[in-house]
N, C-alpha and C positions, 0 to 999 in steps of 0.2 A: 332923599332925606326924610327920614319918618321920627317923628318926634315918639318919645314911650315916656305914657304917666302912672307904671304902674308894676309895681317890683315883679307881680305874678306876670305880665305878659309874657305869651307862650312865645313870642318871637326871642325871648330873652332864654329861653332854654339851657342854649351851648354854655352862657356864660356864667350861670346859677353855681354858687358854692366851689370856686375850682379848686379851693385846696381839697377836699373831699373827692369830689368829679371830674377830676382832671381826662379829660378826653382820652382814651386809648386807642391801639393800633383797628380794632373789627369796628371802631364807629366812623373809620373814613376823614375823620375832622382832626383839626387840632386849635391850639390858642397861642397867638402870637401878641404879647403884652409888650405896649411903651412904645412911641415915636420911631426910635431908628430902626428896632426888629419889623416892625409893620410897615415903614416906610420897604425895608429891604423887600420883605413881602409882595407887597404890591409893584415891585421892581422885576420881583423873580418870574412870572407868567403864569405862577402854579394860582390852582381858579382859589375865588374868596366865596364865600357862603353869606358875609357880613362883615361890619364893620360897627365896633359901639364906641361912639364916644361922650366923654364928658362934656356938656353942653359948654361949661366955662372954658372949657377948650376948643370948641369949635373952632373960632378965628383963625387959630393957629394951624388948625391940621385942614380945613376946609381946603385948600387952595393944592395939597397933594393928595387926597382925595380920588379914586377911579371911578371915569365913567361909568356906570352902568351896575354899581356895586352898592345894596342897599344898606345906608347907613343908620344906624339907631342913636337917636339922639337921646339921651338919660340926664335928668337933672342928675345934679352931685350929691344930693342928700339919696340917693338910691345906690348909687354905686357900689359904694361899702360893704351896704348888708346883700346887695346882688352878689359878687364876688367871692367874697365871705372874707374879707381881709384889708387893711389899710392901703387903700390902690391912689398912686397919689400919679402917673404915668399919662391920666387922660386921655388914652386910647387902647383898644383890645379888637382883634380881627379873628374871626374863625375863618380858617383854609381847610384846602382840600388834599389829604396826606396823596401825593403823587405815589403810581403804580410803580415798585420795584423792578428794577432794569437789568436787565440781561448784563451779566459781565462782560460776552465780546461789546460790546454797545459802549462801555465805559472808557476801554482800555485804549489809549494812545494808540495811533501805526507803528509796526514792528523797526521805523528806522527814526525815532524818535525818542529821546531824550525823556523819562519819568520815572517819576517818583510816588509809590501806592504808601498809606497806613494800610493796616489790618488793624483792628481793636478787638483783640478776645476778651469778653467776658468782662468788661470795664462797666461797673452797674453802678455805678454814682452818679446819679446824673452833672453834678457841677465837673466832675474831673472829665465824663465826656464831651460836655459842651466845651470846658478847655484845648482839649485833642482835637476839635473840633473846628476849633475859631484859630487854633496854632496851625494846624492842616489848611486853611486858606490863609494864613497871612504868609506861608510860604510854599504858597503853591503848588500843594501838592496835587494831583493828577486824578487820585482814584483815592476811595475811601470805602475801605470793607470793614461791617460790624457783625459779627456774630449774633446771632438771637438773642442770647442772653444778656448783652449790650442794656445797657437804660436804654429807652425810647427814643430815636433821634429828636422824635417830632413832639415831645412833654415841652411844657411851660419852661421848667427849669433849663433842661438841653439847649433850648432855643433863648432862651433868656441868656445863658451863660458864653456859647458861641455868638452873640447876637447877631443871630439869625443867618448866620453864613450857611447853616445847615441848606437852605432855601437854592444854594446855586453850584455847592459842593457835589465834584460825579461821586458818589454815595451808594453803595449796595449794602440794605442789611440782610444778610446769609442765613437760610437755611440747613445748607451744611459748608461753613465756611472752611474745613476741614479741605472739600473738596474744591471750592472756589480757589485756594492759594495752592493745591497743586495744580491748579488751571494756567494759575497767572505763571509759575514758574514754570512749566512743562511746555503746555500751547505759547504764551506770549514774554516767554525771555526775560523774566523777575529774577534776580539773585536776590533771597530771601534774607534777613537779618533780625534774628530773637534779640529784643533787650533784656539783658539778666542781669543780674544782682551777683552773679557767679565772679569775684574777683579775678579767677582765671580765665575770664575772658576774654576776648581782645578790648582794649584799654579804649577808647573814644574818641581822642587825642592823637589816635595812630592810625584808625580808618579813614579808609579811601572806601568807593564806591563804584560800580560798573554805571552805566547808562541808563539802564532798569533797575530799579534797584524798591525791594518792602521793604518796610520797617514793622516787626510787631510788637506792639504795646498789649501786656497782657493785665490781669486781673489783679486788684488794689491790694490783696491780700495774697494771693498763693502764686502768683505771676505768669506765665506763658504756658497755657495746658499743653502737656505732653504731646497730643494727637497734634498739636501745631508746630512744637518747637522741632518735631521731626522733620518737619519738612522745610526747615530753614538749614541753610548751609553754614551759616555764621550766628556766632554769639555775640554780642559788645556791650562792651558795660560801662556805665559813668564813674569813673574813679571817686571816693570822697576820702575827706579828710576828718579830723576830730569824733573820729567815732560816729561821725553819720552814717545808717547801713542805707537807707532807701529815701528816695526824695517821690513825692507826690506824682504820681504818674503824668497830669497835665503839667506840671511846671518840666518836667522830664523828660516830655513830648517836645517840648518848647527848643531845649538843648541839643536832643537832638535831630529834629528835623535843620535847627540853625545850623549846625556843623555837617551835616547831609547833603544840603540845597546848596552848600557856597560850589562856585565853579571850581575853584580849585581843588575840591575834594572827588571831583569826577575823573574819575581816568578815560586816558584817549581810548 
């Protein structure tokens, strides 16, 4: 427990201005803001760098707390302009962005029952952290992002999934092109594009094999071509009233729910 009296202390670095500085991929780090994402944090194994908290808050987060993890205590009149924003959450943790994992490593045994996201090219970061936090509330298996993806591991992504990113099996792809003819070829994925194409199979009338992708493409131009080729299947959410597209996270939500029920798995 180290108390800090002074906005410049260099121990305060990570957390200086994050709307501006928000940590990226080559600096190793990242920023997990608020009680439950930094609770989940310090739950997941992945190492901590630090912990700051707002000293009026101590009582309440001391007690879950990890050993051996140096904590920064900051008055509350510092927080603010340390931050650079109205931070009203009373606690902030820098982690340590875990090493990208080999896809055999990820993927289920070949006699078992899963379900993968793919996310091409989804750069919003609130609609990823959506996909994100929908992919573990229904348990999905494996989570592939393409590079071009928003940053799993931004303030926002992890704020918006809170913090589920932390224990999600997660690969973001350098050539994710090739990673999902991996999963369909080597490990037994029957692949399914969501589109927007009304001619394609309706929602409402899919069934599902054992293995089975789902890919979620891009907020504006939808499933890149180089991916949607290697899906065998198209499906699409039927709307009504002249709706053409609904918000890719609220869409993810649909259907991963109609995907994961048992009855939509065939023998």
């Amino acid at each position: 427990m180290e108390r800090v009296a002074s906005i410049d202390d260099p121990r305060l670095a990570v957390y200086r201005d994050l709307p501006r500085a928000n940590l990226a991929r080559p600096s190793g780090l990242f920023i997990a803001e608020g009680g439950l994402v930094v609770e989940r944090l310090m739950r997941s194994g992945l190492a901590i760098e630090s912990v700051l908290v707002d000293e009026q808050c101590l009582d309440e987060f001391q007690p879950r707390l990890p050993d051996g993890v140096r904590v920064l205590v900051v008055p509350r009149s510092l927080v603010n302009p340390l931050v650079g924003f109205k931070f009203h959450r009373g606690i902030l943790a820098c982690g340590r962005r875990p090493a990208t994992p080999p896809l055999a490593t990820l993927v289920p045994p070949p006699a078992a029952t899963a379900t993968a996201v793919i996310a091409a090219d989804i750069q919003d970061p609130e609609n990823l952290g959506c996909v994100l936090r929908n992919s573990a509330a229904f348990g999905v298996d494996l989570v592939l992002l393409s590079r071009s993806c928003a940053d799993p591991f931004s303030r926002r992504v992890l704020r918006t999934s809170m913090g589920t990113v932390f224990t999600l099996p997660l690969r973001q792809s350098d050539d994710l092109g090739g990673d999902v003819a991996r999963l369909a070829d080597e490990h037994g994925f029957e692949l399914a594009a969501t589109v927007l194409d009304p001619a394609a199979e309706p929602l409402y009338d899919a069934v599902r094999p054992r293995r089975f992708g789902l890919v979620f493409g891009n907020e504006a131009h939808g499933v890149d071509e180089r991916i949607s080729v290697r899906c065998r299947r198209r499906v699409t959410l039927p709307m009504r009233r002249g709706t053409d597209s609904l918000n890719v996270g609220v869409a993810s939500a649909v259907f991963l729910y109609h995907f994961t029920s048992p009855a939509r798995i065939s023998p």
